[in-house]
C-alpha positions in Angstrom: -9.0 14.1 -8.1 -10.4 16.7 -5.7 -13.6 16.0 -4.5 -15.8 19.6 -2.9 -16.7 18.1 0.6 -20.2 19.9 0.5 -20.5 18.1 -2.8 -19.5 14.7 -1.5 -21.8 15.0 2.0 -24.7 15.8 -0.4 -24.2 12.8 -1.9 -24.0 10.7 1.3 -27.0 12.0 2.3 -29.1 11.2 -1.1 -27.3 8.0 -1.4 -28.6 7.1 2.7 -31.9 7.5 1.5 -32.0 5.9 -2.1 -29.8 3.0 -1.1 -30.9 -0.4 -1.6 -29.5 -0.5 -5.3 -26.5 -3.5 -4.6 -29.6 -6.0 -4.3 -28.3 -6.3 -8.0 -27.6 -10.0 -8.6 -24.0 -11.3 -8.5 -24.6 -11.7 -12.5 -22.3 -14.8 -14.2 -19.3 -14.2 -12.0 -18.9 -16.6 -8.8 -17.9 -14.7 -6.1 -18.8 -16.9 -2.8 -16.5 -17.5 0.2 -17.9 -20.4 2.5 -16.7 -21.4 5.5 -15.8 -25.0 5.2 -12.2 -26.5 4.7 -9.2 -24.9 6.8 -5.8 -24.2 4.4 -2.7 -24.4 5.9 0.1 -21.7 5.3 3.6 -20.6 6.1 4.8 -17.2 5.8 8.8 -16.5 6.1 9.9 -13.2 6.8 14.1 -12.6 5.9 14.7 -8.9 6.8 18.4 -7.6 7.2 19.5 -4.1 8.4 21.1 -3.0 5.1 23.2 -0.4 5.7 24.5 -0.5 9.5 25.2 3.1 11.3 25.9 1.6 15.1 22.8 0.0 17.3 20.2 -1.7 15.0 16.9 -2.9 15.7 13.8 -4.5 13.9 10.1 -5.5 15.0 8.0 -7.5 12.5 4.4 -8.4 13.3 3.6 -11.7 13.9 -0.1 -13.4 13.5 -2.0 -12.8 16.8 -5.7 -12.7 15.4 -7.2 -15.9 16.8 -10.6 -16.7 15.9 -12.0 -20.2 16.3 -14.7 -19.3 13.1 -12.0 -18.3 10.3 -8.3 -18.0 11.4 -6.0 -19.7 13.7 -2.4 -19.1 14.3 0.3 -21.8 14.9 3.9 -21.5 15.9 6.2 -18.9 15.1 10.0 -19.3 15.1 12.9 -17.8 14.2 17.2 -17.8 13.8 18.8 -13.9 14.2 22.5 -13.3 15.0 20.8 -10.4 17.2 19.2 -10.6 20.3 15.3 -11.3 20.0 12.3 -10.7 22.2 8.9 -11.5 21.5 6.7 -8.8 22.6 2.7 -8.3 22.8 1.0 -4.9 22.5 -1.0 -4.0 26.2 -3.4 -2.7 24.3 -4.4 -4.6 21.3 -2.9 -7.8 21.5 -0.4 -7.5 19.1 2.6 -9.7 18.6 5.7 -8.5 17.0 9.0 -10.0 17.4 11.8 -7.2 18.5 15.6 -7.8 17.4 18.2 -5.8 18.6 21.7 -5.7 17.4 24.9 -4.2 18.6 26.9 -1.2 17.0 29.5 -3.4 15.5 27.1 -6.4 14.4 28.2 -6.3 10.5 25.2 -8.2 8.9 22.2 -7.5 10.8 20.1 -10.6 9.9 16.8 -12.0 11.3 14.7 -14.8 9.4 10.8 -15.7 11.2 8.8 -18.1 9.9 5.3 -18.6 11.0 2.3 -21.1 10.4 -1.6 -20.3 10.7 -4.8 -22.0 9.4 -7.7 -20.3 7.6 -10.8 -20.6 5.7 -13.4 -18.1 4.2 -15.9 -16.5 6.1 -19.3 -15.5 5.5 -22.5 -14.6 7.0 -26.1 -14.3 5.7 -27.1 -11.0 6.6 -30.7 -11.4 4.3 -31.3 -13.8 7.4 -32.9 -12.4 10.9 -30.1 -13.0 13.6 -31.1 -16.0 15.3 -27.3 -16.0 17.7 -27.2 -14.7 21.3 -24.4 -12.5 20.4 -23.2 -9.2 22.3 -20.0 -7.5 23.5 -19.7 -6.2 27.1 -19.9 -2.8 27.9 -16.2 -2.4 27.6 -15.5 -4.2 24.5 -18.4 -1.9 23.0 -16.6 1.6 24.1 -13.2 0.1 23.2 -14.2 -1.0 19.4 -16.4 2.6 19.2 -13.3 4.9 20.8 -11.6 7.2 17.8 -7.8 6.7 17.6 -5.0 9.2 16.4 -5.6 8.7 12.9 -9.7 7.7 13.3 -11.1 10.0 15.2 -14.8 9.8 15.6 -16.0 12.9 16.3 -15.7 16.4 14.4 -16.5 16.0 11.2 -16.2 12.6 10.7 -19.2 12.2 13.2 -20.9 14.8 11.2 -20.0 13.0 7.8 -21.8 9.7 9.4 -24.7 11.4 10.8 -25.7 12.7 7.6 -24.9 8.9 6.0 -27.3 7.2 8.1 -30.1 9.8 8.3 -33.6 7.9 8.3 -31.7 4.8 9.4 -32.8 2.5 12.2 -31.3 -0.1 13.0 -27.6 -1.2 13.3 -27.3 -3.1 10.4 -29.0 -0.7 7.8 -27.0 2.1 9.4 -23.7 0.2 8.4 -25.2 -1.0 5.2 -25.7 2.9 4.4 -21.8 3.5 5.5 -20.3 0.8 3.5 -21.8 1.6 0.1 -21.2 5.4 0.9 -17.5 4.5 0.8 -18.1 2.4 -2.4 -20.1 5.2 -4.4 -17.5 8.0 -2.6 -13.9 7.0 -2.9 -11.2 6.1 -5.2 -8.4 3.6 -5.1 -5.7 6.0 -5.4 -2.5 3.9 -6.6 -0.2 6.9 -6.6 -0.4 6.2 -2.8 2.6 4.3 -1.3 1.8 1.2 0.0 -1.4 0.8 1.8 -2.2 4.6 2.6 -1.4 7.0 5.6 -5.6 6.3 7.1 -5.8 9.8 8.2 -9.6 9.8 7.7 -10.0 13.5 9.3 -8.0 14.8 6.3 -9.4 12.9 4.0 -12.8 14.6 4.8 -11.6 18.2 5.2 -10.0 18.1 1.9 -12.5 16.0 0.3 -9.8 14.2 -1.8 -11.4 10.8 -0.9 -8.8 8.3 -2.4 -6.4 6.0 -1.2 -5.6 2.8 -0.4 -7.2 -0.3 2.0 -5.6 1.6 5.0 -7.2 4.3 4.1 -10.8 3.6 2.6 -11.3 1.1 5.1 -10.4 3.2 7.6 -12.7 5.6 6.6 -15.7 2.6 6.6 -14.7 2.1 10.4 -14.3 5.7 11.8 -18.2 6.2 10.1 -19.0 3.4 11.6 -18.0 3.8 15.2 -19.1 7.5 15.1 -22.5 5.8 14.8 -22.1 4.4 18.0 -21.5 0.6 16.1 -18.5 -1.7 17.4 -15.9 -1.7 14.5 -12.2 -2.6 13.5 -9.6 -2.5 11.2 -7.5 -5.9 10.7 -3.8 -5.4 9.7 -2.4 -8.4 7.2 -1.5 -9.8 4.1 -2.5 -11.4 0.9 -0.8 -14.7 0.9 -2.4 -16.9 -2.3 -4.2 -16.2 -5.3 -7.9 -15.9 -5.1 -9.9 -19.1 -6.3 -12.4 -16.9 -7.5 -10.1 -16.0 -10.4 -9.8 -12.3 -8.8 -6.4 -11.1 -9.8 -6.5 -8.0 -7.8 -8.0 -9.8 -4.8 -5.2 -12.2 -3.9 -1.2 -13.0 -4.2 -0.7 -14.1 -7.3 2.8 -14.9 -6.7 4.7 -17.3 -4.0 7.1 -13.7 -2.9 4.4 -11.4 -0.8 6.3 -8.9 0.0 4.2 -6.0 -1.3 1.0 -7.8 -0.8 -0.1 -5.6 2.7 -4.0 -5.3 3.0 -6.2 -4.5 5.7 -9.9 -5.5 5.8 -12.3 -4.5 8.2 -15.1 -5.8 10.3 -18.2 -4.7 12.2 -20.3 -6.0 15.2 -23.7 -6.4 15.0 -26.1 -8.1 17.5 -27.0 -11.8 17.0 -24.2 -12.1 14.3 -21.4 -11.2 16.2 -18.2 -10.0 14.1 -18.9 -9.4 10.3 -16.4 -9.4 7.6 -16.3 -6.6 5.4 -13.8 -4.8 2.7 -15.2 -2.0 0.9 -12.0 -1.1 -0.1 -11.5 -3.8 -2.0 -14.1 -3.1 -4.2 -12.7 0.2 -5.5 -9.4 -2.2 -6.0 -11.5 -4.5 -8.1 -13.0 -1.4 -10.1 -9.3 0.3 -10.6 -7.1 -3.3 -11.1 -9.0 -6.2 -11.9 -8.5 -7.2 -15.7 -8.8 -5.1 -17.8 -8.9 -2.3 -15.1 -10.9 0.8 -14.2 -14.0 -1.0 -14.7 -17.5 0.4 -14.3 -19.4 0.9 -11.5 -22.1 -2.0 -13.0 -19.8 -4.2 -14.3 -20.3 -7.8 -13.6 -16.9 -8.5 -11.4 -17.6 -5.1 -9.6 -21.1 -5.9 -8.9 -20.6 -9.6 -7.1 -17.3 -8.0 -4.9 -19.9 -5.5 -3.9 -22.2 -7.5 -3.1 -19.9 -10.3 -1.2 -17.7 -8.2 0.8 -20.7 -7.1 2.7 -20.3 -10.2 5.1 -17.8 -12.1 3.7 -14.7 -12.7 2.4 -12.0 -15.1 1.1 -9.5 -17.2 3.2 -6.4 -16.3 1.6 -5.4 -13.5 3.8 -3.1 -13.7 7.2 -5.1 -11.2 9.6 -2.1 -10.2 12.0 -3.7 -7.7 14.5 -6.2 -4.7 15.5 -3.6 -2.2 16.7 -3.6 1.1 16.1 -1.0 4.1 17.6 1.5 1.3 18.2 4.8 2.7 20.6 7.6 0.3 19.1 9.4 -1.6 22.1 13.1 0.3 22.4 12.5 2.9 19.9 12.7 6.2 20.7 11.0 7.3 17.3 7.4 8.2 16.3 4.7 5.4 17.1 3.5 3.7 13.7 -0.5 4.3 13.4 -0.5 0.3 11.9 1.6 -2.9 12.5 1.4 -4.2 9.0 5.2 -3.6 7.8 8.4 -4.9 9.5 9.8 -1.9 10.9 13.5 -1.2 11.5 16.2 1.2 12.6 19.7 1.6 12.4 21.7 4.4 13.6 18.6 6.1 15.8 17.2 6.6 12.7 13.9 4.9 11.5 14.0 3.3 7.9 11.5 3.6 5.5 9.3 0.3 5.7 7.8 0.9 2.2 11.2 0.7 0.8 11.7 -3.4 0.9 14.8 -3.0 -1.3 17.2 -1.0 0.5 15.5 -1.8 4.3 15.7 -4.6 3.1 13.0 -7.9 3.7 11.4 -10.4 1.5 8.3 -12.4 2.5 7.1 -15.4 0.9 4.5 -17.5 1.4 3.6 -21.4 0.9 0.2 -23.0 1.3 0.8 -26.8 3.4 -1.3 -29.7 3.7 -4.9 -28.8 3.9 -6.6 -29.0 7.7 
C-alpha cells in the first residue's frame, strides 16, 4: 500500500481541523481499564546460544519501568553456566542482564525469571486538570529531543505542524496527532516483528504501515516535534485481555512473540498519559473476524479508550532508544524489546526465536 505523501499531509491537515469525530460512544462493547486491583506476574526467559562459533554473549531486558500509579517491578534472578552481569543503560535507565560465555562453552544456556505487579491505568481527560504536575526543564528537553530513528525535525516537524494547525493547547494538539495516526496508518503484518520505527522514512515514502514500533513511534516523534513531552515504552503482552480483545493481549501462557510497545505523553496537571494508537489499527486488522471497519463497534471503544488509558496486562520494560549493547562490538539496537545475542562476533537475528533460540512464558500469581 503506497500512500502519495502530499496526499496523506492533505489529509492531516483537514482531519486537524474537522476532528472531534471519536466523541462517538463506546457503543455495546466494554472497553474500560480502571486503576484499582494490582496482578501479580512472573515472566521466565530460557534463551540458549544455538549454534556456538567461539565467544558467545546474550543481553535480555529486564523490567526497569517503575511507576508507583500502574507498574512495579520485583526481583529478578537467574541460573547461566556463563558469566553474568547485570547492567543499566546511562541514559535511559534500562536494565538488561549481559552473559558471556567462553569459546569452548558447548551449551550456551541462561534462564531469568522475573516478577512485577500491575494494574490498568486510566485518566479522565473530559475533566479539567486539577494536579500540580510538571517536568523540569531537563526532563522536558530530554522527552522532546529526536533520536536516530525519531527524529523531530525535517519533515517530521513539518508533518506535525500541519497536524496541529489551529490548535491551542497541549492536549488538543496531541488529540489531533493521535487520531491522525489512527485515520493515516496501517498495521502492516508483513512486517517482522514489531517494525524497524524509522518514522523519517515512513513519511518520505508515504507507505505509512507497520507495526506498534513503528505507528507509535510515529505518534511520539509528531508529538515531540510539537514541543510536547513524549515516549515510547518497550514490553510485552503477558495475559489475555479481560475485555475479551483477542488481538489486545496474550492469549497463550508461552509469550514469546508477544513484543508491543505503547506509548505515553505528558501533559500539565495530568502528568504521564497512557496512549496506543497503534493498537487500534491492530484491533481494525486482527480482532475477530479481522480487517474491521473504521466505525465498527470494537474499533470505535479501542479508539476511544487508548486515548488515556489502557489495560494492565503488559510488562513495560524500558524507554530506551539507540541502545550500545555492553561488550558488543556490533551495531546499537534502536529498542531493547528482544533478547539479543551473539556468537562468533556475529550478531543473531533476535526475530528468529527458533534457531537464536529463547522461549518466554508468563504466569499471573496471587493478586496484590
Amino acid at each position: 500500500m503506497n500512500i502519495d505523501r502530499r496526499s496523506v499531509l492533505k489529509a492531516g491537515m483537514a482531519l486537524s481541523c474537522t476532528l472531534e469525530l471519536p466523541s462517538l460512544a463506546r457503543a455495546d462493547v466494554n472497553f474500560d481499564p480502571t486503576p484499582g486491583t494490582w496482578r501479580n506476574f512472573e515472566i521466565v526467559t530460557r534463551l540458549a546460544i544455538a549454534n556456538p562459533a567461539g565467544v558467545s554473549q546474550a543481553w535480555v531486558p529486564l523490567p526497569s519501568v517503575d511507576q508507583k500509579d500502574w507498574i512495579r517491578p520485583q526481583d529478578s534472578t537467574w541460573t547461566t553456566n556463563g558469566k553474568a552481569t547485570r547492567w543499566r543503560d546511562p541514559h535511559y535507565g534500562a536494565e538488561l542482564l549481559h552473559v558471556a560465555w567462553a569459546a569452548n562453552a558447548e551449551a550456551p544456556t541462561v534462564e531469568i525469571t522475573s516478577r512485577f505487579a500491575t494494574r490498568d491505568r486510566a485518566v479522565n481527560l473530559s475533566m479539567p486538570a486539577k494536579q500540580t504536575v510538571a517536568l523540569s526543564a531537563a526532563e522536558r528537553k530530554f522527552n522532546t529531543a529526536g533520536t536516530e530513528l525519531i527524529p523531530v525535525d525535517g519533515i517530521v516537524k513539518h508533518t506535525s505542524d500541519a497536524i496541529i494547525a489551529g490548535k491551542t493547547t497541549e492536549l488538543e494538539k496531541v488529540r489531533a496527532i493521535y487520531q491522525w495516526i489512527v485515520e493515516n496508518t496501517y498495521r502492516d503484518a508483513k512486517a517482522r516483528g514489531c517494525g524497524v520505527g524509522d518514522i523519517a522514512s515512513m513519511l518520505k515514502t508515504g507507505n505509512l504501515g507497520g507495526k506498534c514500533a513503528d505507528l507509535n513511534a510515529l505518534f511520539v516523534g509528531l508529538v515531540r516535534a510539537a514541543g510536547i513531552p513524549a515516549r515510547d515504552i518497550y514490553g510485552i503482552r503477558v495475559a489475555p485481555s479481560k475485555f475479551g480483545f483477542k488481538s489486545l493481549g496474550a492469549n497463550a501462557e508461552v509469550v514469546t512473540k508477544a513484543q508491543h510497545c505503547r506509548a505515553e505523553v505528558f501533559l500539565a496537571g495530568y502528568g504521564w498519559v497512557a496512549t496506543d494508537p497503534a493498537d487500534v489499527r491492530k484491533v481494525v486488522l486482527e480482532e475477530p473476524p479481522t480487517n474491521l471497519a473504521i466505525d465498527d463497534p470494537k474499533v470505535v471503544a479501542a479508539r476511544k479508550t487508548l486515548f488515556g488509558a489502557w489495560e494492565g496486562n503488559w510488562l513495560a520494560y524500558n524507554f530506551a532508544h539507540d541502545v550500545a549493547l555492553p561488550g558488543s562490538s556490533g551495531p546499537k539496537v534502536g529498542f531493547l524489546m528482544y533478547p539479543q545475542g551473539e556468537t562468533g562476533g556475529t550478531r543473531l537475528d533476535c526475530l528468529d526465536a527458533d534457531n537464536f533460540k529463547y522461549t518466554i512464558t508468563a504466569k499471573e500469581q496471587s493478586a496484590a
